[in-house]
C-alpha positions as a Python dict, from the first residue, in 0.01 Angstrom:
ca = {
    (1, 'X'): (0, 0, 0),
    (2, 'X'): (-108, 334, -172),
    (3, 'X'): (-127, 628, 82),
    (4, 'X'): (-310, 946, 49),
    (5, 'X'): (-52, 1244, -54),
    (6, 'X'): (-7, 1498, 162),
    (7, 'X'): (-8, 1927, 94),
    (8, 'X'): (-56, 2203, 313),
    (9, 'X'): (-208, 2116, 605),
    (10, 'X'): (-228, 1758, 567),
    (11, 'X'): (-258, 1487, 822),
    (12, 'X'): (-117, 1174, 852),
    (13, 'X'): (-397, 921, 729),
    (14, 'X'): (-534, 629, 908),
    (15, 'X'): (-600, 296, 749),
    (16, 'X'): (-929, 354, 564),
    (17, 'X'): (-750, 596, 319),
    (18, 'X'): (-450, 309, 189),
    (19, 'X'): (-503, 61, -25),
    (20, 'X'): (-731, 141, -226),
    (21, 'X'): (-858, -58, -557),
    (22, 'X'): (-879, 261, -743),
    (23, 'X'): (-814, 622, -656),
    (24, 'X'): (-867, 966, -790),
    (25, 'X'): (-665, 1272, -707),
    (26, 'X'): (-950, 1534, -893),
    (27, 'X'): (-868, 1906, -1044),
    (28, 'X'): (-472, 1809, -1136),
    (29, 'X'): (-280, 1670, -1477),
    (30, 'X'): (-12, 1521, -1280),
    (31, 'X'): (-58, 1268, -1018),
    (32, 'X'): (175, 1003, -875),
    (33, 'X'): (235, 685, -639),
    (34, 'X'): (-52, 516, -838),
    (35, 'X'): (-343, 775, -811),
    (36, 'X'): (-532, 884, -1121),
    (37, 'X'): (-518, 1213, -1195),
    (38, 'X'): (-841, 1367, -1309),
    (39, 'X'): (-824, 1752, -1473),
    (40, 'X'): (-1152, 1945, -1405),
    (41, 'X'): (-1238, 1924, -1796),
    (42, 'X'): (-1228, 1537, -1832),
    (43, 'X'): (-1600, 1450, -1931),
    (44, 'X'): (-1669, 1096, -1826),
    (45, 'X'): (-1659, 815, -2134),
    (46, 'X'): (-1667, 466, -2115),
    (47, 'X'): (-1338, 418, -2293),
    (48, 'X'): (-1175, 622, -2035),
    (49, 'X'): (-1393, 464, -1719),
    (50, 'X'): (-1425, 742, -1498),
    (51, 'X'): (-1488, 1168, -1535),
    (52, 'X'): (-1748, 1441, -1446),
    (53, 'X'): (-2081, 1399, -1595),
    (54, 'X'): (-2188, 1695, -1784),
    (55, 'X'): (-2335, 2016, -1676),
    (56, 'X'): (-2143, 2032, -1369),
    (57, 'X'): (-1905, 2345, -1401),
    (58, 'X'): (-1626, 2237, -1238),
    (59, 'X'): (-1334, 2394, -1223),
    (60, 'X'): (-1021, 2368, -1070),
    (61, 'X'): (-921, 2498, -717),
    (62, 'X'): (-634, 2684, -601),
    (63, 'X'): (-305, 2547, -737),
    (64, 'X'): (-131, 2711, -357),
    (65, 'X'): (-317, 2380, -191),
    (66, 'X'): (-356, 1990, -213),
    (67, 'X'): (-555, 1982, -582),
    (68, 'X'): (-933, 1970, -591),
    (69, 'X'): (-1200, 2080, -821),
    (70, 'X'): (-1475, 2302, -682),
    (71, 'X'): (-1847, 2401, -841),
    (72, 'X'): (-2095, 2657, -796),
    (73, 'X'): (-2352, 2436, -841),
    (74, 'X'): (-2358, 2042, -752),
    (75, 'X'): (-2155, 1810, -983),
    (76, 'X'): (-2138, 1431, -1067),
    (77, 'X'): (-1821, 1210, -1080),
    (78, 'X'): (-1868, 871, -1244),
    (79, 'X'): (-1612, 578, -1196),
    (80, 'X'): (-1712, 238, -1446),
    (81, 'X'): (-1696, -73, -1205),
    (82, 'X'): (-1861, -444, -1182),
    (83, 'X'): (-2177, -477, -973),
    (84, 'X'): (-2092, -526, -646),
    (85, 'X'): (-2040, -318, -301),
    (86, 'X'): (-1774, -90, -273),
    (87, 'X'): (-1638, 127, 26),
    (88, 'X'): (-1598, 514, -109),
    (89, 'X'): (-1370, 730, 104),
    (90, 'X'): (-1387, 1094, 17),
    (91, 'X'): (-1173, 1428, 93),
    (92, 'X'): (-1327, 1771, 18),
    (93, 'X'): (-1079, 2042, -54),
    (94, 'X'): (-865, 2239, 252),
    (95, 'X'): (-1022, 2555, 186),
    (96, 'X'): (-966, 2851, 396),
    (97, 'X'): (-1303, 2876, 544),
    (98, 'X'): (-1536, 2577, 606),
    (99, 'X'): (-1790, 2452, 398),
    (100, 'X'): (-2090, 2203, 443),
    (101, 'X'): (-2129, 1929, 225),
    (102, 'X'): (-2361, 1663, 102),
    (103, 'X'): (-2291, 1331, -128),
    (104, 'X'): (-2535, 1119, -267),
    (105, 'X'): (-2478, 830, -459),
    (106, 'X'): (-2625, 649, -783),
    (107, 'X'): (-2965, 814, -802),
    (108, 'X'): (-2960, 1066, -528),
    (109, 'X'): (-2906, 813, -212),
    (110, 'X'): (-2825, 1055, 62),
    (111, 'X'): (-2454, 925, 197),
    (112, 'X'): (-2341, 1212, 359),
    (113, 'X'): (-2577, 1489, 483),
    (114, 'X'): (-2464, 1840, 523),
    (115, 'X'): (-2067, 1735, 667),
    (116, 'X'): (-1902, 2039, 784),
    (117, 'X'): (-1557, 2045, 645),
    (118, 'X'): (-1281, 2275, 545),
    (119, 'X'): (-1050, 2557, 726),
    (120, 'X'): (-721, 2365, 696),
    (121, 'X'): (-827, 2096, 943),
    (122, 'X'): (-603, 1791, 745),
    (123, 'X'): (-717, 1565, 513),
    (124, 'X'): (-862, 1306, 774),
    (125, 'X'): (-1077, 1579, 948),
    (126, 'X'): (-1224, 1630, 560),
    (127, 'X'): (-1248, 1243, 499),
    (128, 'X'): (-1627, 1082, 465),
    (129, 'X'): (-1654, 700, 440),
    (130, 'X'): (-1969, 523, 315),
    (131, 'X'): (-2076, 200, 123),
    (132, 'X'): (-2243, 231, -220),
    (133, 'X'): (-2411, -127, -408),
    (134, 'X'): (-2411, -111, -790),
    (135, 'X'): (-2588, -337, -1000),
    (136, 'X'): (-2672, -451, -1292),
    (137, 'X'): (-3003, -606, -1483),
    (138, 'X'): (-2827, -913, -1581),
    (139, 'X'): (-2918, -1208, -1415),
    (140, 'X'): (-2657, -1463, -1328),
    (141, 'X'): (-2717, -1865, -1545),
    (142, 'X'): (-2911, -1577, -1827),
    (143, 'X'): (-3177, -1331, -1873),
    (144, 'X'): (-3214, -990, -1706),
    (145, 'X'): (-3482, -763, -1515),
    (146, 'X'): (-3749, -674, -1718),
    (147, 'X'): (-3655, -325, -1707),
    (148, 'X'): (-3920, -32, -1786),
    (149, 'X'): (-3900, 250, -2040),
    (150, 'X'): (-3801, 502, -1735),
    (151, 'X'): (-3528, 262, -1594),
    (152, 'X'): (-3344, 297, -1923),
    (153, 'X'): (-3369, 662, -1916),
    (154, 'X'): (-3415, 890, -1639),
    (155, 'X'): (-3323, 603, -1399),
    (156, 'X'): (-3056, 475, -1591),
    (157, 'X'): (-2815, 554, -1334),
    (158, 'X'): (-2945, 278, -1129),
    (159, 'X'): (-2826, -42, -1335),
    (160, 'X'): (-2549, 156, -1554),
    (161, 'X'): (-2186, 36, -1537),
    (162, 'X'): (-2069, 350, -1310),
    (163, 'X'): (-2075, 479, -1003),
    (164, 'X'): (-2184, 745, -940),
    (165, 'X'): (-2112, 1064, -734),
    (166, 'X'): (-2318, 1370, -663),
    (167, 'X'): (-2143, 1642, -463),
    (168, 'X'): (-2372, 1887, -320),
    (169, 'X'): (-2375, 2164, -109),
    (170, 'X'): (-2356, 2576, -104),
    (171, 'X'): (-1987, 2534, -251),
    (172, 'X'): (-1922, 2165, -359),
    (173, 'X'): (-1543, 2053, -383),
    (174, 'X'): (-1389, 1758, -405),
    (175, 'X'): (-979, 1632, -349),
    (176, 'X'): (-957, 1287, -377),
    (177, 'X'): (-1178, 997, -444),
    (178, 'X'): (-1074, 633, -335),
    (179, 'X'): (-1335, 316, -431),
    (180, 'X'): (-1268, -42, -329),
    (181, 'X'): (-1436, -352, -352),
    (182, 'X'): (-1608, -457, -36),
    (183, 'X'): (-1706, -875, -126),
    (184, 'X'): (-1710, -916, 273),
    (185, 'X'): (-1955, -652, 420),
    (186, 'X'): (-2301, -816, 445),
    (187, 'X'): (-2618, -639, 245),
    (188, 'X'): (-2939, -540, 286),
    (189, 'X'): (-3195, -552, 23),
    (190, 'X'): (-3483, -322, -40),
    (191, 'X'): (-3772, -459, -265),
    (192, 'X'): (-4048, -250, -245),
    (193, 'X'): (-4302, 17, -475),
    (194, 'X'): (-4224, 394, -568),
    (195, 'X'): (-4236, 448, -164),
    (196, 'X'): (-3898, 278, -124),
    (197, 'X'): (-3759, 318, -520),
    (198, 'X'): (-3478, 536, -528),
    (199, 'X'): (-3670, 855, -713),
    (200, 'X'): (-3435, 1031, -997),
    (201, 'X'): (-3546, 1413, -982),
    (202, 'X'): (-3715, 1604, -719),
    (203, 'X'): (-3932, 1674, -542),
    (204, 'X'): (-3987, 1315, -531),
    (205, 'X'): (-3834, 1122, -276),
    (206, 'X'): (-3801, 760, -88),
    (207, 'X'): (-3734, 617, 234),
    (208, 'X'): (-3552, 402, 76),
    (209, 'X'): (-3280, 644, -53),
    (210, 'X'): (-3247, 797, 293),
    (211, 'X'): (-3214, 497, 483),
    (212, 'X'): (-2836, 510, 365),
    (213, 'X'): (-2762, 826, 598),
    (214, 'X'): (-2893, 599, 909),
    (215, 'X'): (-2604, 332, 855),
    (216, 'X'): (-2227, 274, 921),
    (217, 'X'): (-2015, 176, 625),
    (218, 'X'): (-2001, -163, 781),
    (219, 'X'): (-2315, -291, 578),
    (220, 'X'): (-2479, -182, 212),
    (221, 'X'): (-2795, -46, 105),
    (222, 'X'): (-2918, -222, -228),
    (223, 'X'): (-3227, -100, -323),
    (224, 'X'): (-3401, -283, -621),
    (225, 'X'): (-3745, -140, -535),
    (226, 'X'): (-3931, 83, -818),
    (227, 'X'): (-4171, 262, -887),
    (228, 'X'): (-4551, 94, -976),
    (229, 'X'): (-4439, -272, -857),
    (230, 'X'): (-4690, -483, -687),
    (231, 'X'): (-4539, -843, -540),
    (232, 'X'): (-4661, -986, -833),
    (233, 'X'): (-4500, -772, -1098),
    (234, 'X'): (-4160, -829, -926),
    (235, 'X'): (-4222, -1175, -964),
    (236, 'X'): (-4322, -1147, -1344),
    (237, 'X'): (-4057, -869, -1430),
    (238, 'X'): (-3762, -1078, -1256),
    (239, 'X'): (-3669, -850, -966),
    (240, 'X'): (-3707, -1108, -707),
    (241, 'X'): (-3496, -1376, -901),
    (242, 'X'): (-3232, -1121, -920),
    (243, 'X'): (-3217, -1075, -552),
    (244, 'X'): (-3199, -1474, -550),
    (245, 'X'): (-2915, -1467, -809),
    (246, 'X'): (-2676, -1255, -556),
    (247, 'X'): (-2792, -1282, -183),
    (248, 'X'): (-2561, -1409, 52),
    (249, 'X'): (-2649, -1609, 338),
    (250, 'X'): (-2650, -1333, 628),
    (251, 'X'): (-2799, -1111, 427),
    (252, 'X'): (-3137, -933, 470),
    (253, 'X'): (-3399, -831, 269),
    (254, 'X'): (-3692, -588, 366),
    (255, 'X'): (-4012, -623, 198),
    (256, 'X'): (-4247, -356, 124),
    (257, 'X'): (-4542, -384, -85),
    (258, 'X'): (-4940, -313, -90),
    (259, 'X'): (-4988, 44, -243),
    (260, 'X'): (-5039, -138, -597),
    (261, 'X'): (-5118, -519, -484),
    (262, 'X'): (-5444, -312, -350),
    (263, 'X'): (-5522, -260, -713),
    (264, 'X'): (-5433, -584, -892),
    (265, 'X'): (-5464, -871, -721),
    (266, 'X'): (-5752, -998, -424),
    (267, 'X'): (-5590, -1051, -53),
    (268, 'X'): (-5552, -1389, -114),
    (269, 'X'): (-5316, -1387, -401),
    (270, 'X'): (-5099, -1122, -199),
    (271, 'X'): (-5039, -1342, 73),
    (272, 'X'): (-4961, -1603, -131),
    (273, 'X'): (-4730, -1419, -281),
    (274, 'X'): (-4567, -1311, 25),
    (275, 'X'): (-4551, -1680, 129),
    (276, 'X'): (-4393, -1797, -186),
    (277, 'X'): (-4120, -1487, -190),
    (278, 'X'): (-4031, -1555, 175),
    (279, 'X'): (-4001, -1879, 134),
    (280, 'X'): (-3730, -1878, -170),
    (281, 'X'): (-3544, -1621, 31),
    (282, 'X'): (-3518, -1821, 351),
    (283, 'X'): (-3386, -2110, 94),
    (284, 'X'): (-3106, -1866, 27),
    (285, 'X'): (-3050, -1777, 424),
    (286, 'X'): (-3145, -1469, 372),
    (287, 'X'): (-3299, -1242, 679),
    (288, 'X'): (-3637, -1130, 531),
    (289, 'X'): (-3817, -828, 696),
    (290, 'X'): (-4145, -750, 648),
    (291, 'X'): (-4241, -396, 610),
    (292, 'X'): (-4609, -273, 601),
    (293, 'X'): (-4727, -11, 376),
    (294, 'X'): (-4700, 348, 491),
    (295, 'X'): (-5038, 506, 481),
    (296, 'X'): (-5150, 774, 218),
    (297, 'X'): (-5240, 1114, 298),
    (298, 'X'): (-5575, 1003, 433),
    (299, 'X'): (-5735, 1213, 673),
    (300, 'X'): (-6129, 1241, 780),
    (301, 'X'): (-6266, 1486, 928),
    (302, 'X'): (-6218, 1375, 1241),
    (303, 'X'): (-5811, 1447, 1219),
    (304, 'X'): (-5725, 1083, 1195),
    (305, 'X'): (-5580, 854, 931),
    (306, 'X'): (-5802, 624, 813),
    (307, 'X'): (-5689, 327, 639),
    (308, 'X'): (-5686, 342, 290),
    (309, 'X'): (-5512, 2, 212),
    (310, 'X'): (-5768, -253, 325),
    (311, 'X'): (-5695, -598, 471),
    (312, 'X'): (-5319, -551, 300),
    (313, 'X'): (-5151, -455, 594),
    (314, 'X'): (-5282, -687, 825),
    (315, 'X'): (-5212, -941, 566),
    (316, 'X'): (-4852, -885, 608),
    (317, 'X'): (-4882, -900, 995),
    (318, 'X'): (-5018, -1231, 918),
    (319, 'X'): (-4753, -1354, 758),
    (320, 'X'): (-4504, -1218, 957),
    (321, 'X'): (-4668, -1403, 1291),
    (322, 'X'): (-4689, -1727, 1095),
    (323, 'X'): (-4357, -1715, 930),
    (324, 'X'): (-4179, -1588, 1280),
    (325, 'X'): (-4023, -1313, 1052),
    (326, 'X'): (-3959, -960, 1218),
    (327, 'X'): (-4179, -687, 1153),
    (328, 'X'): (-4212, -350, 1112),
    (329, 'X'): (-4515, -178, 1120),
    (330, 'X'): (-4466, 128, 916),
    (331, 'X'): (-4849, 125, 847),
    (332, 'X'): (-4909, 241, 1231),
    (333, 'X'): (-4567, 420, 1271),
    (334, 'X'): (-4675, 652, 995),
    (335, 'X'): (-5041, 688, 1132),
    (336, 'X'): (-4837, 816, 1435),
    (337, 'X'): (-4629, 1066, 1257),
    (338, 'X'): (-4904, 1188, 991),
    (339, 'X'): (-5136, 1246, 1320),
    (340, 'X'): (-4877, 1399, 1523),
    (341, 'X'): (-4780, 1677, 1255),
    (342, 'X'): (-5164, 1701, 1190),
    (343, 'X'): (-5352, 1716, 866),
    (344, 'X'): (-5263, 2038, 758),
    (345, 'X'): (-4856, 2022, 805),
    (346, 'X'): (-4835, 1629, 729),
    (347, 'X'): (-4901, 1784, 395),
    (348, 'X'): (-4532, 1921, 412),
    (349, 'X'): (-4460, 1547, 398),
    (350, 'X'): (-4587, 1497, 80),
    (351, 'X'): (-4495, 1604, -275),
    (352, 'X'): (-4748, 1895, -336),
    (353, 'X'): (-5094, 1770, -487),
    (354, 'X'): (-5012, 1394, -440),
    (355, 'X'): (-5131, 1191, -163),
    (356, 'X'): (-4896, 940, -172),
    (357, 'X'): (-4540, 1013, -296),
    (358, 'X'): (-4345, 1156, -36),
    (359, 'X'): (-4108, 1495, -79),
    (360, 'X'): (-3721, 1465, 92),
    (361, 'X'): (-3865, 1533, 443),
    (362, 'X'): (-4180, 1309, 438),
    (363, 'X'): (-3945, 1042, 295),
    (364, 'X'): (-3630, 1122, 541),
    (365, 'X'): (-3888, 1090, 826),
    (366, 'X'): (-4052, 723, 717),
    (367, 'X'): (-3653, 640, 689),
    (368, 'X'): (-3617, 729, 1107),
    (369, 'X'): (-3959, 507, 1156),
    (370, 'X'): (-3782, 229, 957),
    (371, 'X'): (-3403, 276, 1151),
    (372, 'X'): (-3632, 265, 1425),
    (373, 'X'): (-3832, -15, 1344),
    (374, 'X'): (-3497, -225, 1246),
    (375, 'X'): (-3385, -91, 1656),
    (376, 'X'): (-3642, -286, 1761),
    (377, 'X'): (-3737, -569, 1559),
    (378, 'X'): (-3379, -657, 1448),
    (379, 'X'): (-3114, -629, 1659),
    (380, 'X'): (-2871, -785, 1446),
    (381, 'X'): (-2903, -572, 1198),
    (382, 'X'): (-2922, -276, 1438),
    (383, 'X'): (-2564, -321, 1484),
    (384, 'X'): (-2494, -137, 1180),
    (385, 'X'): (-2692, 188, 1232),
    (386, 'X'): (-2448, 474, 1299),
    (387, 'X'): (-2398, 530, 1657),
    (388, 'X'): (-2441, 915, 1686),
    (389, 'X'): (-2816, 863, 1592),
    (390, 'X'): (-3101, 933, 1853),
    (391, 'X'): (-3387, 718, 1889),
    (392, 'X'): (-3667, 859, 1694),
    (393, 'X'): (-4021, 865, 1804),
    (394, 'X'): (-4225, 909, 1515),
    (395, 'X'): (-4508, 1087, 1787),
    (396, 'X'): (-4205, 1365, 1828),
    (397, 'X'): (-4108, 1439, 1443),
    (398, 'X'): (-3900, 1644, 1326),
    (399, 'X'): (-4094, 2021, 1243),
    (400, 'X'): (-4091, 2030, 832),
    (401, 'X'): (-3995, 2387, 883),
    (402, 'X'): (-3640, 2264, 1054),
    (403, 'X'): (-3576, 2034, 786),
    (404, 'X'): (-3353, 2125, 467),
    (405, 'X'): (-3130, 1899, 192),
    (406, 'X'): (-2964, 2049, -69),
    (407, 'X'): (-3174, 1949, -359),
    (408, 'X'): (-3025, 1764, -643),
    (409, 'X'): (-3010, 1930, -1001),
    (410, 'X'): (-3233, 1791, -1184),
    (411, 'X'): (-3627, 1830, -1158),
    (412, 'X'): (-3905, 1649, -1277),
    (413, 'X'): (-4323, 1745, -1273),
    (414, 'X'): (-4395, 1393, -1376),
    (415, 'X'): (-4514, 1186, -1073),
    (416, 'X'): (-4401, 801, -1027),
    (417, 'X'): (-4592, 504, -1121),
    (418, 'X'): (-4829, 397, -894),
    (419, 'X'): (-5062, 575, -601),
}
């Protein structure tokens, strides 16, 4: 059993900080009891297996206190480990003055959103505790995803052989790092279009990398949505058989398509699809929810929505009623919300100039209507959202002007596939 040391200040730990698989005391060259010790200069290689990605500035933090490293600017700390889901149980540094602090995983899936932390309050008062899913493109009995260009690069974080870190916040810091293998926590799947794909730079973001905030470390978030997919194309590029190849009876799987089906294939073929996804899943015992398409931007002039995805949405209704699989209706929830904020601020939503692709707010809001949608439509699963969070009507949003994230680092003007 491998306990958390203790410095100034320091509390005696509960369980979730002992026994951990593999654990990182950052911003010292001596460490003991089994903990790595990780100076502020180590660069991450994949000889060593775990380091800050470049660019960061980190330095270390005052030698009078436990060790930590500390940034004026967010920084990345990459561990290598198999694809799986792992428990992550952080301590920020025992500063003299609080801080607030946000962490974000992989490629920028909010974990922990502006923690307040700091002032000598012990290390368990600084602890945060989520559960991150890494994974990879091979496919168990051979083959892989059929990855595109952008996955390799700019995504590449997704299906690399690290975890990843971001530390964010006015004045980032970081003590000690713990990761363990979590084989017994069930999963949930994402499978979706750029709407739901974890987005790599701002101002782009997805529901589907908020939705992490919304639950307990009792459950993972694996998101194998991206951006341009229809049904189809996750069919053809291997995305669903993946998601065959490592669901676990137990675990569920929300589907979310129709922005691109809309373009490529009739009605017909999409619900056929569904059918035949559904189907496979349910072979595995997995809990499929369906998820309809958020609308776009669409406003006429009389200040509603109108629908812009045809019969897609209420093809998915249709399948859901005849399949007896829960649903939630993110195509009305978001008329709801878009109305409610009006056609002028739902703009605030959106990334500027694009109709579709959502900005951190737009997408942190669709990720309340989907918590809220899981509330009611599937209680088992509801379990697992973090107690201390309200019910969320999406008629009541949150104002745009209340809302702020620390941005990531990195920024991109190129939008995501698909519209």
């Amino acid at each position: 059993m491998k306990k958390l040391p203790c410095f100034a200040g320091c509390l005696v730990l509960p369980a979730l900080l002992v026994a951990q698989d593999l654990s990182f005391m950052l911003g010292t060259e001596k460490a003991y009891g089994g903990w790595q010790a990780v100076p502020a200069e180590i660069i991450y290689s994949s000889e060593r297996g775990y380091g800050f990605e470049p660019g960061g500035e980190v330095r270390k933090g005052d030698p009078l206190v436990a060790p930590f490293v500390q940034s004026v600017r967010p920084f990345y700390f990459s561990v290598a480990v198999p694809e799986g889901n792992y428990r992550v149980v952080i301590c920020f540094a025992e500063t003299a003055s609080s801080h607030e602090y946000t962490v974000k995983a992989e490629l920028r899936r909010l974990m922990v959103e502006k923690l307040v932390a700091g002032g000598e309050s012990g290390c368990v008062r600084n602890a945060a505790e989520f559960v991150v899913n890494v994974r990879r493109a091979q496919i168990a009995g051979g083959g892989e995803v059929r990855l595109k260009p952008r996955e390799r690069a700019e995504e590449a974080w997704a299906w690399d052989e690290k975890l990843t870190l971001e530390f964010n916040g006015p004045h980032p810091t970081a003590s000690y790092v713990m990761i363990k293998r979590m084989d017994d926590v069930p999963t949930v799947f994402l499978l979706g279009d750029s709407t739901v794909a974890d987005q790599p730079r701002e101002p782009f973001a997805s529901w589907g990398q908020m939705i992490t905030r919304f639950f307990a470390p009792t459950v993972a978030i694996a998101n194998h949505s991206e951006s341009g997919e229809s049904l189809a194309s996750a069919l053809s590029e291997r995305r669903v058989e993946k998601i065959l190849s490592i669901v676990r009876p137990g675990d569920w799987v929300l589907l979310q398509f129709g922005h691109n089906d809309m373009k490529k294939d009739s009605v017909e073929t999409y619900t056929a699809n569904l059918k035949k996804v559904t189907a496979a899943l349910a072979a595995k015992n997995a809990r499929v929810v369906l998820v309809t398409q958020m609308h776009r931007h669409s406003f006429g002039p009389d200040g509603k929505i109108q629908n812009s995805h045809k019969d897609y949405p209420d093809a998915v209704r249709t399948v859901a009623r005849e399949e007896n699989l829960p649903l939630i209706d993110l195509h009305a929830m978001s008329q709801v919300l878009y109305e409610s904020l009006g056609a002028e601020k739902a703009l605030l939503a959106f990334k500027a100039g694009d109709a579709t692709h959502h900005n951190p707010y737009g997408a942190y809001e669709l990720a309340k209507c989907v918590v809220e949608g899981v509330r009611q439509q599937v209680p088992e699963l509801a379990k697992h959202i973090i107690t201390d969070l309200p019910r969320f009507d999406p008629a009541k949003p949150d104002a745009p002007e209340t809302f702020s994230l620390p941005p990531s680092p990195t920024v991109v003007a190129a939008k995501p596939d698909g519209s």
